[in-house]
Z-matrix of the N, CA and C atoms (Angstrom, degrees):
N
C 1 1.444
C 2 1.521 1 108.57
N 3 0.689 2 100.28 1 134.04
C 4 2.227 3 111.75 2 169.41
C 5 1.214 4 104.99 3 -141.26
N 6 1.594 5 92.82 4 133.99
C 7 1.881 6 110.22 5 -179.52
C 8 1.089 7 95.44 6 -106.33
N 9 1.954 8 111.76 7 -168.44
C 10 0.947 9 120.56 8 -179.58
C 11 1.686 10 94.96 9 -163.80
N 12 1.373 11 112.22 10 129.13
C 13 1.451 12 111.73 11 -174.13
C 14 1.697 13 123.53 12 -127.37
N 15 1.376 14 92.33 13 118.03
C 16 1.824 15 101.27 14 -171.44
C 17 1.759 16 103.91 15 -122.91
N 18 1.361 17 104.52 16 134.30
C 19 1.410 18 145.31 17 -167.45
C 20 1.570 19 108.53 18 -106.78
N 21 1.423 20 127.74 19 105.18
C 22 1.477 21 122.08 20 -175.57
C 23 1.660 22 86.34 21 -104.98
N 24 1.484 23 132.68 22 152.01
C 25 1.338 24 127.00 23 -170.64
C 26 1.674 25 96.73 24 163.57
N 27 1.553 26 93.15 25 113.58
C 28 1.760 27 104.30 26 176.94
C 29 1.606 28 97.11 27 63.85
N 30 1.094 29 109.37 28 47.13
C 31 1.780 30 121.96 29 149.90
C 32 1.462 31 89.77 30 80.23
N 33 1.038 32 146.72 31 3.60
C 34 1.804 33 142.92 32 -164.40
C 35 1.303 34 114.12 33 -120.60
N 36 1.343 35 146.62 34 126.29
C 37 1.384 36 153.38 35 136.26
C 38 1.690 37 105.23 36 -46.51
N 39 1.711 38 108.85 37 117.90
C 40 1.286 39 92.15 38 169.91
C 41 1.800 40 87.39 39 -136.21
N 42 1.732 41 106.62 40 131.41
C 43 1.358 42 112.25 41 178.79
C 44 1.496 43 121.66 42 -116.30
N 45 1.354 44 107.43 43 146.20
C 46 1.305 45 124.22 44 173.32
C 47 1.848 46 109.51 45 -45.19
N 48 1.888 47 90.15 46 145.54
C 49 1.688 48 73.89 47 163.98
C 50 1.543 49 123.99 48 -92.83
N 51 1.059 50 121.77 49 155.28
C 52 1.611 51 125.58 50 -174.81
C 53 1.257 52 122.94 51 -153.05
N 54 1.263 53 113.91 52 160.53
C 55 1.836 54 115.25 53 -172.78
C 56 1.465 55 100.14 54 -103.79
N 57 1.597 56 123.75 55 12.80
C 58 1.813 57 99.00 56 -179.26
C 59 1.024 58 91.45 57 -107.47
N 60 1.694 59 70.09 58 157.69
C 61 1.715 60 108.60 59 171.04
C 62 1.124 61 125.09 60 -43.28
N 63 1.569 62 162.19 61 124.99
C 64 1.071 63 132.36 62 163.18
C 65 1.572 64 124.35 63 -49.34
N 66 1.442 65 100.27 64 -58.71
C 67 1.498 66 112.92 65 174.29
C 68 1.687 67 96.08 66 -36.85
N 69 0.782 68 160.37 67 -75.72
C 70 1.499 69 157.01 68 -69.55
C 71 1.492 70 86.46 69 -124.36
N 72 1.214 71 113.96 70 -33.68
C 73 1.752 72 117.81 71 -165.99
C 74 1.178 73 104.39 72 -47.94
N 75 1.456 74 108.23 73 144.87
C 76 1.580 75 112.31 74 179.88
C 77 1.513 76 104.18 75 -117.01
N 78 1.503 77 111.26 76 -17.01
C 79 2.032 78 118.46 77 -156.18
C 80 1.177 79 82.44 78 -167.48
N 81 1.405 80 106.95 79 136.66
C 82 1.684 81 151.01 80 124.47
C 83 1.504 82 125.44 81 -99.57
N 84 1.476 83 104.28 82 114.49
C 85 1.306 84 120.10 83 172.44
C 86 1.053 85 118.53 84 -88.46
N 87 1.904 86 141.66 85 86.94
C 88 1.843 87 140.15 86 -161.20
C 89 1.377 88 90.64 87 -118.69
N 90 1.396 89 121.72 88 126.06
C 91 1.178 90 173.87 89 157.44
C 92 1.383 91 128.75 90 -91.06
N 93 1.508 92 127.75 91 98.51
C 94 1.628 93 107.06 92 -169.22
C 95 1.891 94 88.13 93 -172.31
N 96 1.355 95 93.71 94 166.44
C 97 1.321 96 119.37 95 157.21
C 98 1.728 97 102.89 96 -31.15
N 99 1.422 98 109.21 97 152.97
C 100 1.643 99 112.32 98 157.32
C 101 0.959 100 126.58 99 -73.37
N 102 1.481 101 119.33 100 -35.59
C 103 1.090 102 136.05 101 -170.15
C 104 1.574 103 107.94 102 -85.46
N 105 1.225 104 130.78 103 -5.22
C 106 1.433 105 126.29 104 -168.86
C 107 2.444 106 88.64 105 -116.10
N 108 1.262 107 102.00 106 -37.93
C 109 1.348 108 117.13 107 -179.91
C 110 1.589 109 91.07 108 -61.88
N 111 1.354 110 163.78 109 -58.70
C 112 1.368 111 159.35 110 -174.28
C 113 1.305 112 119.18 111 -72.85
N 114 1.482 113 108.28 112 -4.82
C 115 1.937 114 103.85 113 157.05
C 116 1.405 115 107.41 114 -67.01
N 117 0.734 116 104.72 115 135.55
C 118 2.473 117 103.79 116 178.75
C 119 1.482 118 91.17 117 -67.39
N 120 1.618 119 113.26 118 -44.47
C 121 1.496 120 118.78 119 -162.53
C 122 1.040 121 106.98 120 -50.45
N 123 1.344 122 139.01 121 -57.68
C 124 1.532 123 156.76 122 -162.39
C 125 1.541 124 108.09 123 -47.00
N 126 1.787 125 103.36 124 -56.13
C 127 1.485 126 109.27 125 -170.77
C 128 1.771 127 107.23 126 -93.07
N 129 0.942 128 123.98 127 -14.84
C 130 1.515 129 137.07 128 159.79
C 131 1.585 130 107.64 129 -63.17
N 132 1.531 131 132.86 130 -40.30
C 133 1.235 132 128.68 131 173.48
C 134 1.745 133 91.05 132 -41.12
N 135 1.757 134 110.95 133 -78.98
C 136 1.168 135 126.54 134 -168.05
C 137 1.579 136 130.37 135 -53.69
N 138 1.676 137 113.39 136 -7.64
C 139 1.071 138 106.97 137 180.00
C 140 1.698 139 98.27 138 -90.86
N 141 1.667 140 120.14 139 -21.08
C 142 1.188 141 113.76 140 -148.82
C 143 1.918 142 85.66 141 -90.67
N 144 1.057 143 121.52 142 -14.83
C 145 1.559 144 127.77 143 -161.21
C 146 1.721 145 85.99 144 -75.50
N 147 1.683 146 112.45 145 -51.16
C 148 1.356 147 108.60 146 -163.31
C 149 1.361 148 96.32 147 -111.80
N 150 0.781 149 151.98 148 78.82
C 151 1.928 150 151.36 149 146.49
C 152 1.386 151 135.83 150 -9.72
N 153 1.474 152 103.82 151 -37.05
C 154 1.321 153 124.97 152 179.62
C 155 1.626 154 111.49 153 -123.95
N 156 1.013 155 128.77 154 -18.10
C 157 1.471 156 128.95 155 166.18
C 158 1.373 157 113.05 156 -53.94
N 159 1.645 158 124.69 157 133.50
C 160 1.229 159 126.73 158 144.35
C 161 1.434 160 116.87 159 -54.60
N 162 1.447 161 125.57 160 148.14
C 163 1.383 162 128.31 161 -154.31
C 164 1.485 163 99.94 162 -143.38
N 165 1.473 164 119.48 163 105.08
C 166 1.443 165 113.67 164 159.67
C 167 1.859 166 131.75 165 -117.71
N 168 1.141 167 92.38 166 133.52
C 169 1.683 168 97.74 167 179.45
C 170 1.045 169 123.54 168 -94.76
N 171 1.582 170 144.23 169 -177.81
C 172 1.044 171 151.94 170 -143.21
C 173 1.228 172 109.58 171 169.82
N 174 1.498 173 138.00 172 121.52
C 175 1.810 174 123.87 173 168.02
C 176 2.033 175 90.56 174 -84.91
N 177 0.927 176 80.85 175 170.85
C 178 1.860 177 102.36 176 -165.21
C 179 1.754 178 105.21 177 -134.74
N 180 1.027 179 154.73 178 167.71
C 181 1.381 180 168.61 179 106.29
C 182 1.736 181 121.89 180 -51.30
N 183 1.416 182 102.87 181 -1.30
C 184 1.038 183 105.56 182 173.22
C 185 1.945 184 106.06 183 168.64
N 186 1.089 185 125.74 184 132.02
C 187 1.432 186 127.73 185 175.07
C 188 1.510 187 128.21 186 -89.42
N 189 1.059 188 120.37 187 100.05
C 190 1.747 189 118.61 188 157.63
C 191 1.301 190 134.46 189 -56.75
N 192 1.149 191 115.82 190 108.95
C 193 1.474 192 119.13 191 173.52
C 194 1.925 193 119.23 192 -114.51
N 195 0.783 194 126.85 193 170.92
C 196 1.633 195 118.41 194 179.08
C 197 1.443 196 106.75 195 11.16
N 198 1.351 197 124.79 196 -99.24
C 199 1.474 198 135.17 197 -179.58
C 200 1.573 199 116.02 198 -139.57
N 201 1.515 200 105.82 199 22.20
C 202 1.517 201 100.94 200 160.22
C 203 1.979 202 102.05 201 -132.34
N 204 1.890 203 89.80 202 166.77
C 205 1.603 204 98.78 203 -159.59
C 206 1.647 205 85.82 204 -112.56
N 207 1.251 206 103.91 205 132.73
C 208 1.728 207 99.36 206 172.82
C 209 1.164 208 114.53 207 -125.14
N 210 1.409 209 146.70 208 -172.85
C 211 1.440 210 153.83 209 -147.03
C 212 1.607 211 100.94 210 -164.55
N 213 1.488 212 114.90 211 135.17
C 214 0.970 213 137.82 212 159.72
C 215 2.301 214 96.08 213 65.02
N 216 1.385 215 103.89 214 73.51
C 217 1.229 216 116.38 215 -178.18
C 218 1.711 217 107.19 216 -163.80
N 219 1.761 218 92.31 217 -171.01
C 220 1.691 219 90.22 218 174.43
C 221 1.277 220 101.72 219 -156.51
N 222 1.320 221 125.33 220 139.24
C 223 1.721 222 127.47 221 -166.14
C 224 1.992 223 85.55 222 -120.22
N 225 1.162 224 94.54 223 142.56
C 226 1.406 225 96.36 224 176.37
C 227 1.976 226 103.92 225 -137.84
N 228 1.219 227 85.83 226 123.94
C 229 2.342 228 79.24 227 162.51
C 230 0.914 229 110.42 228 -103.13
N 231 1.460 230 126.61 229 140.80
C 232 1.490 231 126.06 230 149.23
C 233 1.378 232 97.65 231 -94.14
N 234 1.926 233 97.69 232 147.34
C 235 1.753 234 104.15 233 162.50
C 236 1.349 235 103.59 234 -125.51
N 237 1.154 236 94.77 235 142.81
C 238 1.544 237 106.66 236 153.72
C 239 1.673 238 108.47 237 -120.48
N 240 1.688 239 95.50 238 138.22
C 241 1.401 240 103.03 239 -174.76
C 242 2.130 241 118.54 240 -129.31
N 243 0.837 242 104.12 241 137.80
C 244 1.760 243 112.16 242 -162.05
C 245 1.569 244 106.75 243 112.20
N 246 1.514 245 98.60 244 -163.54
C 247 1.560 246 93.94 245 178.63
C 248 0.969 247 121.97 246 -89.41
């Protein structure tokens, strides 16, 4: 399995580096504020990143990323899984 992890926060997408494919994505896991989850823009970044991935969201009370918790954002993974 290999993910790939992007952080939208203070109006910016900032992403992990990674070796997958986009195409290849099968799942996105987006996680965020409600209020940041009801921009179309926000989740449209992520549908256009992954095309073919199923995509699920969640509003949160607060987001985990590496080892800090942030407020009013959205952490999203893509996986790709096999070889």
């Amino acid at each position: 399995m290999k993910t790939c992890l992007h952080h939208f926060i203070n109006g910016k997408w900032n992403n992990s580096l990674s070796s997958i494919d986009p195409a290849k994505c099968q799942l996105v896991l987006v996680f965020g504020s409600s209020e940041q989850l009801l921009v179309p823009a926000n989740l449209d970044h992520i549908r256009n990143l992954y095309p073919n991935a199923d995509i699920v969201s969640a509003s949160t009370a607060g987001e985990i990323i590496n080892d800090g918790v942030y407020d009013d954002s959205i952490v999203a993974t893509a996986i790709v899984t096999g070889k």
